[in-house]
N, C-alpha and C positions, 0 to 999 in steps of 0.2 A: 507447148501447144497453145495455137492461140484461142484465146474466148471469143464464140461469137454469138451476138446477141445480149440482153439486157431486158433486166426485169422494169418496168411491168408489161413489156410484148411478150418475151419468151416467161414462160410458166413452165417449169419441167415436170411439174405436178400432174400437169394437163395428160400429161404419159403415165401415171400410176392409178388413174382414178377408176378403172375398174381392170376390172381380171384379162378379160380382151383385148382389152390395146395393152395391159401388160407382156399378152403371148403373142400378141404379133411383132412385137418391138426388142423382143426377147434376144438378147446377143449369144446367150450360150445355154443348153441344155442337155440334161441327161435321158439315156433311153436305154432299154434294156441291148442295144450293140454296142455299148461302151461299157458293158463289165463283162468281168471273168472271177469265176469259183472258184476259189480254194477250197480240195476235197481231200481231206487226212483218211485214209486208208488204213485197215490193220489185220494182221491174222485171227483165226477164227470160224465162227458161223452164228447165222442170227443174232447178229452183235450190231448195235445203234449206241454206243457207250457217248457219254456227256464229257465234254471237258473242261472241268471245273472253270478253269483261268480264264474261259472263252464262253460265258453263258449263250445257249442258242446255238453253240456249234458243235460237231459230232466227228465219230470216229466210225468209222463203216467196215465191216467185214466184207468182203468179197460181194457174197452172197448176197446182201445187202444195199449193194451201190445203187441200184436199179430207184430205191425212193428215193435219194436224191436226184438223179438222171432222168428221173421224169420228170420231176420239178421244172428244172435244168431245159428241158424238150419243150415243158408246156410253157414254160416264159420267153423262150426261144432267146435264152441267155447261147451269146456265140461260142465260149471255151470255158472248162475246165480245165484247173491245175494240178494237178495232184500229187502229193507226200504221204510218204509212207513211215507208221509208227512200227520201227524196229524191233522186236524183243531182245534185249539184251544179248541171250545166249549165240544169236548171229551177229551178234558186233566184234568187231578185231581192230586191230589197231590200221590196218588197211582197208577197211569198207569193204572185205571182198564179200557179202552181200550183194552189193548195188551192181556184183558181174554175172549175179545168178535170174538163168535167163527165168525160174521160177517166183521171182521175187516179187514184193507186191505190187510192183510196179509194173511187171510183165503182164502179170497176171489181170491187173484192173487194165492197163492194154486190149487184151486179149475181149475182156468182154462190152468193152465200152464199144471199141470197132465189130463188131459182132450185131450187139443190140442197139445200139446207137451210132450209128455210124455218121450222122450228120451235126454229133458235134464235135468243136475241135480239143483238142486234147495239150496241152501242155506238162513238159515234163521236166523237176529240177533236174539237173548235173550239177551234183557236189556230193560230196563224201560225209556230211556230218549225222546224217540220220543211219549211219553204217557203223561212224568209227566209236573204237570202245573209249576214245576221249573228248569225242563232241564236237571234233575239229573239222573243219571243209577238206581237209586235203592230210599228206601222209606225213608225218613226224618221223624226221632222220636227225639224228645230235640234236634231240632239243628244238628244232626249229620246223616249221613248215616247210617241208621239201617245192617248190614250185614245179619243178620242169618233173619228176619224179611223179605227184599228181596230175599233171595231164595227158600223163599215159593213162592211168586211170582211167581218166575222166572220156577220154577218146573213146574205149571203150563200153564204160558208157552208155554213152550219147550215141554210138553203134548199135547197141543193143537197143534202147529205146526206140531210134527209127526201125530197126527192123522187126517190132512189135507191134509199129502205125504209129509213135507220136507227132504231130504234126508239127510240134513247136520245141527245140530243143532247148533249152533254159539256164544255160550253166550261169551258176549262182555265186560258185565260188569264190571268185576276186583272185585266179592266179594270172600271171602277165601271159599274154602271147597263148590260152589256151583258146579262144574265139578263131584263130586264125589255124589253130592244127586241128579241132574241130572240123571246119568248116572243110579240109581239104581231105581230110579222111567221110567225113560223106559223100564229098563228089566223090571221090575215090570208089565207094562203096556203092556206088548208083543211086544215091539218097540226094541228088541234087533240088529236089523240090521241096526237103525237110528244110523248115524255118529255122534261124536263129535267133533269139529273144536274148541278149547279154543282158544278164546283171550289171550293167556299165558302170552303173551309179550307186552303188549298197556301202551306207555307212555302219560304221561300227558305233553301233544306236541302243540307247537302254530300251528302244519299244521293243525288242523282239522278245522279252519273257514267255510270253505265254504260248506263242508260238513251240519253242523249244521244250514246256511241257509234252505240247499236244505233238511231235516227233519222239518227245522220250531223249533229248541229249541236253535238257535244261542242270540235271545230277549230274551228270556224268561230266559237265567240260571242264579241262583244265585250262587255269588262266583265260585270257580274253581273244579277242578274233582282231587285235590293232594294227598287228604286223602286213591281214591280208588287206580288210575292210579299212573302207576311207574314213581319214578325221573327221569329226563333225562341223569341224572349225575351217575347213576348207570349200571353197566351190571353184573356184579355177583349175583344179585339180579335175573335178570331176569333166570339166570340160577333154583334157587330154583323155582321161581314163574313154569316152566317146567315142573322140576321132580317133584313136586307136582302134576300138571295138570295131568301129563303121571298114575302116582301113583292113582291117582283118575279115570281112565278111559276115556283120551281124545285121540283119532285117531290122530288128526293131532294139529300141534300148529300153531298159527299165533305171528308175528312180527308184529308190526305196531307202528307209520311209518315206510316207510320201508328204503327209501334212508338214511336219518341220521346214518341209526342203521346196515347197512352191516356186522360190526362189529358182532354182536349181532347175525345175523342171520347164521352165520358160526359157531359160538362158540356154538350154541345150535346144528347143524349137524354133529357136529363135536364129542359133548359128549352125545350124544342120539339118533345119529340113527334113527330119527324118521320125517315123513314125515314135513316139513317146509314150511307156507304160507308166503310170505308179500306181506302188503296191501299195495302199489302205493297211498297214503292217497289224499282227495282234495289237499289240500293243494300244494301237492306236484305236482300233475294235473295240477291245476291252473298257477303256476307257468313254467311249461313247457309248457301250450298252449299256453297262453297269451308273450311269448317269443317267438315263432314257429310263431305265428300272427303276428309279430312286425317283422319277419324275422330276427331275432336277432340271431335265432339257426336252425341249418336242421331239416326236419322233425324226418330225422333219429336219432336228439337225443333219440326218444323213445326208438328205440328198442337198443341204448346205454345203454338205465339205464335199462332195463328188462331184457338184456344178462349180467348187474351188478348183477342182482338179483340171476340170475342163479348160476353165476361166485361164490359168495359166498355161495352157497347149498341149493338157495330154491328150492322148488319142484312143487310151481307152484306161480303166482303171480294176485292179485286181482287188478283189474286197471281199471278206466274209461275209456281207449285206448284201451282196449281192443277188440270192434268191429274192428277200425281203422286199428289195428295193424293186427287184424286175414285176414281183407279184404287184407291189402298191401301184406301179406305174400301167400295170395290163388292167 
């Protein structure tokens, strides 16, 4: 790029010297249509339980959802995610959970479009808050079956749209399930259900705390390397994309998202096409828990979410999200 200009005409100061010409000269900003909720769900009643790993974030029984959903309504944050924390005793080594159409997932369905019908709704496809080993997908000889999970998974993501989820989410990382997905909704007359692929999901230490607050942080055996991408890669995640795009995904996600800024430019940059990243626990955790300690301002958040912007996402998935939509109303 070239330089133009020379001090002492150009002054760049001249642009920071009060708040005003700051925000009119502003390249990037956040507002509350660029987030999305993460809402952990669980069985129960009049239940708001804490989840240690995740100070400030909760676990909602049914019944319950409604205090968050107003929040949600009155900050006119545009979607919610939602996971559901499994009890054990419904886990199998197949998820078959996640094909009951009572499930928590159905169910917080049921009443979000009911009571809230004006916000949008996102919902994972994967197996690991189901299975009795933690894994995304089904274990045959030892290894993660691919094609054997996305029958699963089809189902599903059937089930989900025909509950009202607007955004279906599969999170997995199995090859070629974006593209049977997407043809089993048309199929199903759900051709207006979204597809949000997990494109981009590395196999990343930040997901700890998350995996508490689902309940499969005990229970996984071995690691998620075989589906989720290296860390040490990003040209990869380019193909893992155009594949996704190629098979019929709307929107892509990054995740984690801080690590990978990198990553999430390089994909706006050669596609064109709408970009999430996920604000992971992990990455949560570590900024509360520093904000609590008064180690950092609050305002590091909306630091690292105008980061997000900064490199071409188009919107960002974050626990802060209430938080940040309140500070900004």
């Amino acid at each position: 790029m070239k330089i133009i200009g020379s001090f002492p005409n150009t002054r760049l100061r001249r642009q920071r010297k009060t708040k005003w010409i700051r925000d009119l000269i502003s390249e990037n900003n956040i507002s509350h249509r660029d987030l999305v909720l993460p809402i952990f769900v669980r069985e129960g009643k009049n239940i708001i339980e804490p989840i240690k790993s995740m100070p400030g974030v909760y676990r909602y029984s049914i019944d319950k959802l409604s205090v968050i959903l107003k929040k949600v309504e009155l900050y006119k944050i545009p979607m919610v995610a939602l996971f559901p924390y499994t009890p054990n005793r419904k886990k199998d080594n197949k998820g078959s959970e996640a094909l009951n159409p009572n499930n928590l997932i159905c169910k917080s369905l049921r009443l979000i479009k009911k009571k809230f019908p004006k916000i949008g709704v996102m919902c994972d496809v994967a197996l690991d808050p189901y299975t009795s080993h933690g894994h995304d997908g089904v274990i045959i000889n030892k290894k993660i079956d691919n094609d054997e999970t996305i029958k699963i998974l089809i189902k599903q993501a059937l089930l989900q749209a025909k509950f009202g989820c607007d955004v279906i989410a599969p999170s997995d990382m199995m090859d070629g399930r974006i593209g049977e997905i997407r043809k089993a909704l048309d199929k199903n007359n759900f051709k207006d259900v979204s597809i949000l692929s997990y494109a981009v999901k590395y196999a990343s230490n930040f997901y700890g705390p998350f995996r508490d607050a689902v309940g499969s942080k005990r229970i996984l055996k071995g690691d998620k390397k075989t589906y989720q991408m290296d860390f040490n890669n990003s040209l990869e995640a380019l193909r893992e994309v155009s594949l996704d795009i190629k098979e019929g995904a709307d929107i892509v996600m990054v995740k984690p998202g801080m690590p990978y800024l990198d990553v999430i430019k390089s994909i706006k940059e050669n596609f064109k096409i709408p970009v999430f990243a996920y604000q992971v626990s992990g990455e949560y955790s570590l900024i509360k828990n520093a904000i609590d300690r008064k180690l950092i301002k609050e305002d590091s958040v909306i630091e690292t979410l105008v980061g997000f912007k900064r490199a071409g996402a188009s919107a960002v998935v974050t626990y802060f999200a209430d938080q940040i939509a309140r500070y900004l109303k």
